[in-house]
C-alpha positions in Angstrom: 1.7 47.1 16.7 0.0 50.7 16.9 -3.5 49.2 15.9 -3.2 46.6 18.4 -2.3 49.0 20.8 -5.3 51.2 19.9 -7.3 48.4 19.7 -7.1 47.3 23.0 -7.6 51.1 24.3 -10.5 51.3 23.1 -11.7 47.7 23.8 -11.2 48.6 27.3 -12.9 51.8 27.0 -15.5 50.1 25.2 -16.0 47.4 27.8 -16.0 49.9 31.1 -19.2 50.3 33.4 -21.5 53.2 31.8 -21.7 56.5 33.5 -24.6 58.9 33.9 -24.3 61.8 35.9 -26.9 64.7 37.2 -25.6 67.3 39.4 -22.7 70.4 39.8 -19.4 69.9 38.6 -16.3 71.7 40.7 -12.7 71.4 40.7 -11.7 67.7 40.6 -10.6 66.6 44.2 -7.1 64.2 43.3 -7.1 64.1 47.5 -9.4 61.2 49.7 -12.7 60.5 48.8 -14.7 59.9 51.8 -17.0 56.7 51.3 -20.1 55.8 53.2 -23.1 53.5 52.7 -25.9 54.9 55.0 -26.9 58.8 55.2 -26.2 58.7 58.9 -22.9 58.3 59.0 -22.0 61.4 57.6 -21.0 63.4 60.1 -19.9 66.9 58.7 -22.5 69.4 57.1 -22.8 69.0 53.4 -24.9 69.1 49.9 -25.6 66.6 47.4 -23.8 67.8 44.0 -25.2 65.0 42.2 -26.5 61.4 41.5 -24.1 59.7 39.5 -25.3 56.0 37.9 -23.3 53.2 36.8 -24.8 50.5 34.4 -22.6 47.1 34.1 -24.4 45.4 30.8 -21.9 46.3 28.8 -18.7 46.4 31.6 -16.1 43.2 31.0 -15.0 43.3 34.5 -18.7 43.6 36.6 -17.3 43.2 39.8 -18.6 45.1 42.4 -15.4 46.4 43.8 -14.4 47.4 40.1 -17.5 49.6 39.7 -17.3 50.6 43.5 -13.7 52.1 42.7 -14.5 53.5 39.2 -17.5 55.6 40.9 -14.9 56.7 43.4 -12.9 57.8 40.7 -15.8 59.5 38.9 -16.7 61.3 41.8 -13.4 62.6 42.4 -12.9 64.2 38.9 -16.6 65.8 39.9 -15.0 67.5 42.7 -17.3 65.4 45.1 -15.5 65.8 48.9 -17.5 62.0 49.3 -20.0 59.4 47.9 -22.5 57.6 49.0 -23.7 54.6 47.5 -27.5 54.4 47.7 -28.5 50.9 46.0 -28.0 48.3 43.4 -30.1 46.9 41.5 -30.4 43.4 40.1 -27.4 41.6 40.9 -26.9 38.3 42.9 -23.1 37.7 41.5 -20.2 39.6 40.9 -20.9 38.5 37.2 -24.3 39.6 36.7 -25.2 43.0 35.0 -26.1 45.7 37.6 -26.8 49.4 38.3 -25.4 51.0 41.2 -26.2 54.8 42.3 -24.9 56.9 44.2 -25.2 60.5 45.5 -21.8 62.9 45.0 -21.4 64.8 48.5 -19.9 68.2 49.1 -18.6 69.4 52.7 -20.3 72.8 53.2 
C-alpha cells in the first residue's frame, strides 16, 4: 500500500504543468491573488517581480483553468500581490499542449 501511495504522488507530480520562473521572490502571500488579463486594468501602483512560464507537454490534466489556477498558486508562494496572464501559445483545445506566461505583480 505505501508504494502505491508513493506512486501515485509522484505520478501526479510527474504529470503537473512545468514551471519556470525569473524574478524576486518575497514572503508567500496565503491572502487573494488579484488576477487580470490586460495591463490596463490594474489600477494600484506596482512592479513586476517576475515572469513566471508554464509548459503543458508533459501536464495530464492541460486544461486551461487547471494551469490558470496552478500559476495562481505559484504566484502566491512568490509573494506576488497579483498576476497577469500575458499569452498562450499554441493551443486550440483544452487538450492540447500549451505555454502560458505571465508577469508576477507587486503593489508598491
Amino acid at each position: 500500500m505505501r508504494y502505491l501511495t508513493l506512486f501515485f504522488l509522484l505520478s501526479m507530480v510527474a504529470c503537473s504543468p512545468k514551471f519556470k520562473y525569473l524574478g524576486d521572490t518575497y514572503n508567500a502571500n496565503n491572502g487573494k491573488i488579484d488576477v487580470f488579463y490586460d495591463i490596463g486594468d490594474i489600477d494600484k501602483d506596482f512592479k513586476v517581480m517576475g515572469i513566471l512560464t508554464a509548459d503543458t507537454q508533459q501536464s495530464f490534466d492541460k486544461s486551461t483553468d487547471n494551469v490558470k489556477n496552478q500559476m495562481i498558486e505559484k504566484a502566491g508562494m512568490k509573494g506576488a500581490d497579483a498576476i497577469l496572464f500575458i499569452n498562450i501559445y499554441g493551443t486550440s483545445g483544452d487538450n492540447d499542449n500549451s505555454l502560458v506566461e505571465s508577469k508576477l505583480i507587486k503593489y508598491k
